[in-house]
Backbone as JSON, one array per atom type, in Angstrom:
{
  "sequence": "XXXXXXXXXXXXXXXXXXXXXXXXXXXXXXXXXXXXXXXXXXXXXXXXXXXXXXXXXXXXXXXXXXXXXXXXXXXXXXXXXXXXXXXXXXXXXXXXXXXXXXXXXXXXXXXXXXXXXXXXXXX",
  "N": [[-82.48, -3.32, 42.16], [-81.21, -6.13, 44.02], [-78.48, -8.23, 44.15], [-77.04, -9.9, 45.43], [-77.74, -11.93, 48.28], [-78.37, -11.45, 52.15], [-77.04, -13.28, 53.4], [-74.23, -13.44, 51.47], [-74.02, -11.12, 51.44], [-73.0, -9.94, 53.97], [-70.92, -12.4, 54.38], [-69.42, -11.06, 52.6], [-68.86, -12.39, 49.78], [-68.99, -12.28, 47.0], [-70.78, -13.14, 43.93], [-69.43, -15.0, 42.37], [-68.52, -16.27, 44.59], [-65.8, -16.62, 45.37], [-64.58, -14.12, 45.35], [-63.38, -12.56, 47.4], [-61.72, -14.3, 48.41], [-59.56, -15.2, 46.49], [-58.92, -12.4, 46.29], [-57.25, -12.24, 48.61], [-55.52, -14.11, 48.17], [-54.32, -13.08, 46.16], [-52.91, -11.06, 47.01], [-50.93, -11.44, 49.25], [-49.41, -12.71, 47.54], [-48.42, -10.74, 46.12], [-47.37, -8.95, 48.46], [-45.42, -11.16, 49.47], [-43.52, -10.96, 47.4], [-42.77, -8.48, 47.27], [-40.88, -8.54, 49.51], [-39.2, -10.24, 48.63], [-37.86, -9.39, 45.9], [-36.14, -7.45, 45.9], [-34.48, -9.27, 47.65], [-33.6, -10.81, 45.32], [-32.46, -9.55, 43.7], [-30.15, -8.46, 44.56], [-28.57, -11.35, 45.03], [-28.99, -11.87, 42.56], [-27.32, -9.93, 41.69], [-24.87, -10.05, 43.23], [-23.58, -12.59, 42.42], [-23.28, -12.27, 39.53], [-21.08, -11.21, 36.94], [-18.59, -12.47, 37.72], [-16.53, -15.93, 37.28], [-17.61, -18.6, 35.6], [-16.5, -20.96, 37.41], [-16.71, -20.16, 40.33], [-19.66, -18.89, 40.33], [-20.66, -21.29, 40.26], [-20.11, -22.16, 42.96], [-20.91, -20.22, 44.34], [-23.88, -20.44, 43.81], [-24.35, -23.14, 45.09], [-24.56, -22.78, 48.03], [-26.62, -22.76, 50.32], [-28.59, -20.62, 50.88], [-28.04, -18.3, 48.73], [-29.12, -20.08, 47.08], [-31.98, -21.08, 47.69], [-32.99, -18.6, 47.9], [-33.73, -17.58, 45.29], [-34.85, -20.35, 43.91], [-37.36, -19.66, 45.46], [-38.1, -17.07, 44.75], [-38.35, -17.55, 41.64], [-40.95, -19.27, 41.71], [-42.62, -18.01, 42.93], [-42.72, -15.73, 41.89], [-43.02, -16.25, 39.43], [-45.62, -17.69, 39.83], [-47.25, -15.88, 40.47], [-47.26, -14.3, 38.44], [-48.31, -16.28, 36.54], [-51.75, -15.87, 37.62], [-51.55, -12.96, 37.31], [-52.0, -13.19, 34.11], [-53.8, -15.18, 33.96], [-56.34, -13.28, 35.3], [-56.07, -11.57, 33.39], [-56.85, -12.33, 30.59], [-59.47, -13.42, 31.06], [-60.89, -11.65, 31.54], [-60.47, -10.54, 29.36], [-60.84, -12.04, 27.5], [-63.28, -14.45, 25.77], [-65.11, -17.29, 26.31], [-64.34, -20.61, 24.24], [-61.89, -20.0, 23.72], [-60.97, -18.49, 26.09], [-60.93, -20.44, 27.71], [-58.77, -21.81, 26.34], [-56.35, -20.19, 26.29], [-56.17, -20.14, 28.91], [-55.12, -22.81, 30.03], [-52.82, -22.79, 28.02], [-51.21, -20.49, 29.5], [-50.97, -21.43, 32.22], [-49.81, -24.17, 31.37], [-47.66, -23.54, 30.15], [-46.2, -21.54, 32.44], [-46.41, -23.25, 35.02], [-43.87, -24.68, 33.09], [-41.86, -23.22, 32.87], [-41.62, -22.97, 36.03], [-40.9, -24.89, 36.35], [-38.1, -25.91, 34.39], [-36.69, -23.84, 35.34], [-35.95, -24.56, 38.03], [-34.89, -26.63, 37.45], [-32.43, -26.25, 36.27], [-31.21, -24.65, 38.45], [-30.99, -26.38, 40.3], [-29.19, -28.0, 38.97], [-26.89, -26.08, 38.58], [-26.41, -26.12, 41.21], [-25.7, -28.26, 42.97]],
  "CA": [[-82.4, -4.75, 42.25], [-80.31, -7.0, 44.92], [-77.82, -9.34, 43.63], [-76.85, -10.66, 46.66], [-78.3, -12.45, 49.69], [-77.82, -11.13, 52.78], [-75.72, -14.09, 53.63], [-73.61, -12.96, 50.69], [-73.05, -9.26, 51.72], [-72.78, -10.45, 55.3], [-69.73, -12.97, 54.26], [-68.29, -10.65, 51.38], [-68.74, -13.39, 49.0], [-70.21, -12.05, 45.39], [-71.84, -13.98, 43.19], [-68.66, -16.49, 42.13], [-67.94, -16.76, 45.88], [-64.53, -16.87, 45.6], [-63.53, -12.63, 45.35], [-62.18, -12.11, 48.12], [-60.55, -15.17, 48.86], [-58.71, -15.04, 45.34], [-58.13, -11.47, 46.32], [-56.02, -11.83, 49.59], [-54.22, -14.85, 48.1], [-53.07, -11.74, 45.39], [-52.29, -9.34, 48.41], [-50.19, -12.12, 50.35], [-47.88, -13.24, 46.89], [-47.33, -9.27, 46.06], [-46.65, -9.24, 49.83], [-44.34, -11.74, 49.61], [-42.81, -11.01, 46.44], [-42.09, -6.89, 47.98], [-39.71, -9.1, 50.35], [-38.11, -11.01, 47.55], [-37.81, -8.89, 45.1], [-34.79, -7.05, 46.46], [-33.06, -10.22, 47.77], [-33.56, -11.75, 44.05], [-31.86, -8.45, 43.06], [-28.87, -8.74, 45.64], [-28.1, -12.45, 45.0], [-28.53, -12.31, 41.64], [-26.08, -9.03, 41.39], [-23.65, -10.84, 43.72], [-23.64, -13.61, 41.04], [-22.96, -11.36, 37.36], [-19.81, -11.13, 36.44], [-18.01, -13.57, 38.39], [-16.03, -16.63, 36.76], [-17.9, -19.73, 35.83], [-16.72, -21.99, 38.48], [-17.34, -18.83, 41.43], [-21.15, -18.77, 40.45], [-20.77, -22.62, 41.16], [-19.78, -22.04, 44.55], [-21.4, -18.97, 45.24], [-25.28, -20.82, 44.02], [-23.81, -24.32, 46.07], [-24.6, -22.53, 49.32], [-28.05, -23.11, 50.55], [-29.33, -19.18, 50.91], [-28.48, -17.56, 47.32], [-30.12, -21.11, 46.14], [-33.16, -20.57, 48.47], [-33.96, -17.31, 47.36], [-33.65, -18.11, 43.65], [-35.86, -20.76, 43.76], [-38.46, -18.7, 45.72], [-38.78, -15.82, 43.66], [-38.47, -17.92, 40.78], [-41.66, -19.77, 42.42], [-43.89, -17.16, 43.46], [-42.9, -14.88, 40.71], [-44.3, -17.43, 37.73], [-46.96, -18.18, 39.91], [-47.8, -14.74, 40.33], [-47.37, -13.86, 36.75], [-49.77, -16.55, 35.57], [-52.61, -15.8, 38.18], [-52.02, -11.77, 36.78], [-52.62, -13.38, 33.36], [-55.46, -15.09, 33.54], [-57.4, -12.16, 35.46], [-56.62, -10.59, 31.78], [-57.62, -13.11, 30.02], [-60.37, -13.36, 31.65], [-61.4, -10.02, 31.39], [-60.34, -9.67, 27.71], [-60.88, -13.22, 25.8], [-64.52, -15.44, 26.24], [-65.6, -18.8, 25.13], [-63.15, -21.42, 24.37], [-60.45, -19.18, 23.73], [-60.69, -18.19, 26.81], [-60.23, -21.58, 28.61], [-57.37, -22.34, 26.22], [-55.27, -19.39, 26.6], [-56.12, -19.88, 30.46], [-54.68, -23.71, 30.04], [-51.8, -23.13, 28.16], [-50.6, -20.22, 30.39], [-50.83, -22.34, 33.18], [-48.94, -24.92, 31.03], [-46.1, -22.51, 30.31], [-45.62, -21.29, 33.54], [-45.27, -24.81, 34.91], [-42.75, -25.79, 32.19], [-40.66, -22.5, 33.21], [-41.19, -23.28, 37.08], [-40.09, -27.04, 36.3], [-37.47, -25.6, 33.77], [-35.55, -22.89, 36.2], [-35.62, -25.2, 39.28], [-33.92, -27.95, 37.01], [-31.3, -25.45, 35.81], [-30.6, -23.94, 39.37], [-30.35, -27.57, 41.15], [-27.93, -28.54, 38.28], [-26.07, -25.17, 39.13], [-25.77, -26.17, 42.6], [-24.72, -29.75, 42.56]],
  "C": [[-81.2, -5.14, 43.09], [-79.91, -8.01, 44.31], [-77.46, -10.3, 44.7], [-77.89, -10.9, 47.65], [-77.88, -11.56, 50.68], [-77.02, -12.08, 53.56], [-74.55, -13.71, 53.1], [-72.84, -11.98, 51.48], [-72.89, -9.69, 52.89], [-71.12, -11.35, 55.32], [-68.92, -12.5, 53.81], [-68.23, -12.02, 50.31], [-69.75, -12.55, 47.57], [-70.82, -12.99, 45.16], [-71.05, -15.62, 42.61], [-68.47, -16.77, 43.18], [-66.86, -17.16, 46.52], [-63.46, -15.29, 44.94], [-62.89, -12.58, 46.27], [-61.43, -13.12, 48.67], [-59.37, -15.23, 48.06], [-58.28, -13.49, 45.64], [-56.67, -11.19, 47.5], [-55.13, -12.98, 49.17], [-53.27, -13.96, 47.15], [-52.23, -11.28, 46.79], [-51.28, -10.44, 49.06], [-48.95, -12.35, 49.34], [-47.36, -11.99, 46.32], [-46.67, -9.08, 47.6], [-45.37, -9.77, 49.49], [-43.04, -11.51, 48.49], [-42.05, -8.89, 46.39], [-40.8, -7.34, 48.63], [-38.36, -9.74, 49.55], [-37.43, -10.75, 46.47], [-36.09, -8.54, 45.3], [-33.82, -8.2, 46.94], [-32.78, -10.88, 46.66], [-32.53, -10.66, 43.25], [-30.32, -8.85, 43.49], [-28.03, -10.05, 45.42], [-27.96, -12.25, 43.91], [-26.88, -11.08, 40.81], [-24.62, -9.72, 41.95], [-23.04, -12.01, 42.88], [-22.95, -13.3, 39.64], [-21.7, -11.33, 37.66], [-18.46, -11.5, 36.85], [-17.69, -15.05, 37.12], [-17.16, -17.77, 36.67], [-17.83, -20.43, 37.03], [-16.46, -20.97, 40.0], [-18.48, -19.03, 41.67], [-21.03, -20.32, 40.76], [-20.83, -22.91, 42.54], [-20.68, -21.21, 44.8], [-23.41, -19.74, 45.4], [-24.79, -22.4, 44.59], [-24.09, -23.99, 47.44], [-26.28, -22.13, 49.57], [-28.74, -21.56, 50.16], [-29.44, -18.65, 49.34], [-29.62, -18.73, 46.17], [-31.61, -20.76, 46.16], [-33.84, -19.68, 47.88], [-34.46, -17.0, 46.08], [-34.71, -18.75, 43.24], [-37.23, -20.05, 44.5], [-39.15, -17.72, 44.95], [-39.18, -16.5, 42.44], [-40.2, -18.57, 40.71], [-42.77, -19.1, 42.19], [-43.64, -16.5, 42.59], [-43.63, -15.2, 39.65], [-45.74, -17.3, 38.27], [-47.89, -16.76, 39.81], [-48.31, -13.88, 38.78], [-48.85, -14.26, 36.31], [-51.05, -16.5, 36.44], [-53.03, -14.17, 37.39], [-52.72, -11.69, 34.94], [-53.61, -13.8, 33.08], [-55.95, -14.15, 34.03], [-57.45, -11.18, 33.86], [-57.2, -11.2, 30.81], [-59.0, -13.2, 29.89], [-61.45, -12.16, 31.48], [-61.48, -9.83, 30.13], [-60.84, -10.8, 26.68], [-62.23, -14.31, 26.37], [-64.34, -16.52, 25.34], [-64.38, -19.86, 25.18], [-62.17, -21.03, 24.38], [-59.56, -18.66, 24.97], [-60.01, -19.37, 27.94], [-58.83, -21.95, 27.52], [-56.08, -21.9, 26.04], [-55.04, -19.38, 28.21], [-54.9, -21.46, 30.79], [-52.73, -23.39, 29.57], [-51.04, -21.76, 29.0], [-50.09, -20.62, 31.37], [-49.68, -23.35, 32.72], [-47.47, -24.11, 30.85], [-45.5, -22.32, 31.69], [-45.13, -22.09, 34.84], [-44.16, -25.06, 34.69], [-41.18, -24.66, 32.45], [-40.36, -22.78, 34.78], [-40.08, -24.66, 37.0], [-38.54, -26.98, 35.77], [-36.27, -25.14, 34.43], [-35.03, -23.81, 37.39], [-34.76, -26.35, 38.63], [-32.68, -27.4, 36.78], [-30.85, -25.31, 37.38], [-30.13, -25.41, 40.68], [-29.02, -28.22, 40.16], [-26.83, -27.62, 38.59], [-25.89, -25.54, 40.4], [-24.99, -27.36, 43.17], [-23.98, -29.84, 41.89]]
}
């Protein structure tokens, strides 16, 4: 039996029609997050064990801010895209849309959360 059209297999589109587009937006934020990883490392080491009003100055300068909020960014977002695919995979029915919701809501309330903290650190 054929599940697909040959439009389908011809586009790469399964049956939800949105695999491989949801798959290279994965491949582009591990991409990006290979790049960031290490400067989230670097800034935030340059940062530890420095005086209170140091880390003021030191996250006050556009770049260690920058990169902070980035990772911070694409990391959440990345997170909760790797959770629902488990979700997804592991929990059906309503349960499934409302562990898919409030993930989403969490990972929001920590994007919204960190970026409020790290603009108060910089101002």
């Amino acid at each position: 039996m054929r599940y697909m059209t040959d439009r389908k297999r011809a586009l790469g589109l399964g049956a939800g029609g949105t695999g491989t587009e949801n798959h290279w937006k994965m491949m582009v934020r591990s991409m990006i997050m290979v790049v960031l990883a290490p400067l989230f490392l670097i800034t935030l080491g340059l940062g530890l064990g420095r005086p209170y009003e140091e880390v003021l100055v030191y996250f006050s300068q556009p770049i260690p801010a920058i990169i902070m909020a980035l990772s911070l960014i694409v990391g959440l977002i990345q997170l909760m895209y790797e959770a629902q695919e488990a979700i997804e995979d592991y929990v059906h029915g309503v349960g499934e849309k409302l562990m898919i919701v409030a993930v989403r809501a969490f990972c929001y309330t920590l994007i919204a959360a960190g970026l409020f903290a790290l603009i108060k650190l910089a101002l």
